[in-house]
N, C-alpha and C positions, 0 to 999 in steps of 0.2 A: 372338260369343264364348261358350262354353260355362260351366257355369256351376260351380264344384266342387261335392264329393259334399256335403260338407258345409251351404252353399247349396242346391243339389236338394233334398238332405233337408228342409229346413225351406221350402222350396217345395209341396213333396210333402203337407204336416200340413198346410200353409194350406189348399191346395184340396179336402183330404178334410173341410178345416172350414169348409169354402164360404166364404173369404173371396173379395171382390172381386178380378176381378184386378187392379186397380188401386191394392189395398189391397196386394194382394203384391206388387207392383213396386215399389211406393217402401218397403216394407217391410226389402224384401232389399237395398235402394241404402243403407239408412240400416248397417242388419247389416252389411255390408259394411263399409261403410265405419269402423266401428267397429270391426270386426276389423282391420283396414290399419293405421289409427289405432296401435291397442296392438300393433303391430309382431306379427301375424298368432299371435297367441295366443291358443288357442282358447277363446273367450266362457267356457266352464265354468270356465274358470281365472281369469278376469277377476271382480272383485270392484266394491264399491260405488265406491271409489275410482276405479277405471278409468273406472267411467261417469262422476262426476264431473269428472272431467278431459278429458274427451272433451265433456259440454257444454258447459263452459267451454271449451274449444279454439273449440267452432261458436260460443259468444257475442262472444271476446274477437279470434280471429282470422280468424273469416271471418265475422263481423258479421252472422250469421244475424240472420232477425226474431225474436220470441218465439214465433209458430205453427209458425214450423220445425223452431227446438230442442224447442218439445213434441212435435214429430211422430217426431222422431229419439228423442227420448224412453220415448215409445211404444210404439218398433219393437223398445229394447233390450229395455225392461220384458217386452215379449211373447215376446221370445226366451228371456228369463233363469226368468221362470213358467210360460210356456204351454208352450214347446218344450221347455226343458230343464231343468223341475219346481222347479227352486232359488228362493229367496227372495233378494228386493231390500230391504233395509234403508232408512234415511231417506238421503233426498239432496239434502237441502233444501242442501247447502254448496256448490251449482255456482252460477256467474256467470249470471244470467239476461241473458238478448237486452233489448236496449233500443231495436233497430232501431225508428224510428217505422214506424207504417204509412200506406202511400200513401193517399193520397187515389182514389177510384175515377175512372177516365177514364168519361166520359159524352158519347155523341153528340147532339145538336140532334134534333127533330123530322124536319128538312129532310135532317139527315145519314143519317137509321134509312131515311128513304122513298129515298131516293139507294142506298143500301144496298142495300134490300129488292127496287129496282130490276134491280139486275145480276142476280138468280136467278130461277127460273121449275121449276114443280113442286114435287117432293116436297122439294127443294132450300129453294125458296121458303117453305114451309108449316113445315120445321123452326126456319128463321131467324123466322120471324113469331111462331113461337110461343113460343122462347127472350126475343121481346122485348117480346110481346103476354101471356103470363104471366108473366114473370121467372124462368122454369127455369133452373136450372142444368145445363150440358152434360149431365151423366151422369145426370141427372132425368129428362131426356127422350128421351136413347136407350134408358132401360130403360121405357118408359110402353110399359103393355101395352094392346092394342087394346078391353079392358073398361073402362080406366081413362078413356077419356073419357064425359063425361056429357053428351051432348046435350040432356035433356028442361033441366039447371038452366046448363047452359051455364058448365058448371064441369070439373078436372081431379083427377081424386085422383091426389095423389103419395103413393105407398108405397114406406113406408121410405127417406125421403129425409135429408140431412146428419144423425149421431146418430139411425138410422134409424127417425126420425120421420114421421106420416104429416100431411097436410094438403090442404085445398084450394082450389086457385089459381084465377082465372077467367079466360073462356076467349073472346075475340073472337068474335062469332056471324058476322063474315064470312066466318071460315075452317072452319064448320061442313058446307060444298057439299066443299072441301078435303077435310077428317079424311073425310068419308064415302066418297070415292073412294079416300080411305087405309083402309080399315077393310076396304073391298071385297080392296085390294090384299091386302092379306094372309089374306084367306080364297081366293082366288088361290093365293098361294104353300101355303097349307095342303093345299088338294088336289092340287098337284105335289109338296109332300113327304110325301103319304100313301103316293104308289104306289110313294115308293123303298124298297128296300129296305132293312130296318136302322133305320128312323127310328125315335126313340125320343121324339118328342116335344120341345116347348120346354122349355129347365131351367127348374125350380121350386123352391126351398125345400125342404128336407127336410118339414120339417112342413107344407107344402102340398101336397107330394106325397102323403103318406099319408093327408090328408084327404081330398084328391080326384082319388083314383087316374085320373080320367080327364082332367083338367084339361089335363096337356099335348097335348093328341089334340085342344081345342078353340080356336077362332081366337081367343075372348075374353081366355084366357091368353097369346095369341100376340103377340111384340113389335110395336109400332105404326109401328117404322121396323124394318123386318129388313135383317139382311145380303143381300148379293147372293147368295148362296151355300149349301150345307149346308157344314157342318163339324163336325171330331170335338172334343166337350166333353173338355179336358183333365184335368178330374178325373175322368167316368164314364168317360171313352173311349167315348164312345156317339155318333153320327150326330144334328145337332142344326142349329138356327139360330138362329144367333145374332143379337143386335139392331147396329142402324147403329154404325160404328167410330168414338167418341167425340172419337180424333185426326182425322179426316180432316174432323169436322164442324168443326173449328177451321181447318184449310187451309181447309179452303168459304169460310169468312165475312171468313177475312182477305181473302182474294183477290177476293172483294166489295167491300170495304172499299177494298182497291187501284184497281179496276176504277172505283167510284163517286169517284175522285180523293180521300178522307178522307187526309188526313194522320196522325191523330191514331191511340196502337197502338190495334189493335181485337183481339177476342179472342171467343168465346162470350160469356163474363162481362160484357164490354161492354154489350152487350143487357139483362144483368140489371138491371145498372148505372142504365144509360136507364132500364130500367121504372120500376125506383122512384125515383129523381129525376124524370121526368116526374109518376108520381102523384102525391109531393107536393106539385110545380110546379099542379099541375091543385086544387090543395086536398085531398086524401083524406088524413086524420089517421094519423099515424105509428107508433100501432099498429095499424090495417088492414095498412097497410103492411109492418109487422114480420110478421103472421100468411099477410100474401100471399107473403112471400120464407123465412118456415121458420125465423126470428133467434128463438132461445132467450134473450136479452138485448135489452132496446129498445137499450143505448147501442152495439151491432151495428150496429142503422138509420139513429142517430141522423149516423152517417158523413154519411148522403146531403144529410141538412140544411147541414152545413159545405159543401160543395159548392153546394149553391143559397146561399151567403153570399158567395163568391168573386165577385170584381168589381163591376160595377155593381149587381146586389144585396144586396149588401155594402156596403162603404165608398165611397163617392164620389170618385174622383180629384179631389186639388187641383186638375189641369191642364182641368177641364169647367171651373173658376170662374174663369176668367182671360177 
């Protein structure tokens, strides 16, 4: 479904503003939705009031969590400033979410190896690493072929959640893996040299003009690329883009299926495991906060309630009978 001009338009500002595209999707779902809301009146017209009432709608009638009405939040505020210059007053008088939040689903040891089982390749090497680092999905399709460190056996993630950078470590079994991945893609570099038109992997505005030749080199090159070229929708320029972040999510379910898990699995899943296994294993819970990128320990602290549940926790009355 095509998208109105009005939509385009503020699609259009996004990508000349290098937002993620994933930042603009749920961006313009939220805008949307917003505009529906107030009975398709257009945002410049819509006042602090309106947005109030709109996230109290999400808190009181569709029981959003508290991350989601921030995120709707968000979407207005950047529409109401960034897009369309006007100023947001206080709005502290909406109903905030009280949705609790879930607990994280976590697989067993036995369940990751079952898992890790059904895949093989470059398949296999993305799931070991989401679970053998605790990346998060879109952390790891954007990890550029320079960002692994083999001498410290470590991962820098750039610009990661609050585009922070840090670094994760990194299983030295899967170091034979990365290096036949690292070849691949200087591979694909010298088949996209000879096309014509190639304009190089995207980069940052401001890393572009530091190092004009950066996209030309494989160390800038994504560490899992697409199968494909394709035209970058903001330069319109001939480009390759990194591994499709949804499809890395079919992958692992259908692993998950495959290896009999009952239990929902997800990318995050993985993450999940990581750090509840660490703790499990003994490593103290702020390593653990600086390995997973949690700007707050009581973020981490999630994964401890989880190793509380059941037999590590409370004792069934029904063992003492």
């Amino acid at each position: 479904m095509s998208k109105s001009p009005f939509l385009k338009s503020v699609e259009d500002f996004m990508l000349v503003q290098r937002y993620s595209r994933r930042t603009i999707s749920t961006y313009l779902y939220w805008i949307k939705y917003f505009i529906l809301y107030s009975g398709k009146r257009h945002p410049s017209h819509l006042h602090d009031e309106d947005i109030i009432r709109f996230l109290t709608f999400l808190a009181v009638e569709r029981n959003v969590s508290a991350g989601t009405q921030a995120l709707a939040l968000n979407a207005i505020v950047f529409l109401k400033t960034r897009f369309l210059g006007q100023t947001v007053g206080d709005l502290s008088g909406y109903s905030t979410a009280s949705k609790p939040r879930k607990l994280p689903v976590v697989l067993t040891n036995q369940e990751v190896s079952a898992l890790l089982r059904q895949l093989t390749g470059v398949h296999y090497l993305m799931a070991a690493m989401l679970y053998g680092s605790g990346l998060r999905r879109i952390e790891l399709v954007r990890l550029r072929a320079k960002d692994i460190d083999f001498d410290y056996r470590q991962i820098r993630v750039i610009n990661g959640k609050g585009g922070k950078h840090r670094l994760v470590t990194l299983a030295e079994e899967l170091l034979p893996l990365l290096s036949q991945q690292v070849e691949r893609v200087e591979n694909y570099l010298k088949q996209d040299l000879m096309c014509e038109g190639y304009a190089g992997v995207w980069l940052p505005d401001a890393l572009a003009r530091k190092y004009p030749n950066a996209p030309f080199e494989s160390g800038w090159h994504y560490l899992f690329p697409a199968s494909r070229l394709s035209i970058d929708p903001a330069g319109k320029l001939l480009r390759r883009h990194h591994y499709d972040e949804s499809n890395l999510n079919k992958l692992i379910r259908k692993a998950a299926r495959d290896a009999d898990i009952r239990k929902p699995v997800s990318c995050h899943t993985l993450r999940h495991s990581f750090a509840t296994h660490l703790l499990q294993s003994g490593v103290d819970i702020r390593t653990v906060q600086q390995q997973l990128g949690h700007a707050d320990v009581k973020t981490t602290e999630i994964y401890t309630h989880v190793l509380k549940q059941g037999a590590q926790g409370v004792k069934s009355p029904l063992s003492t009978l």
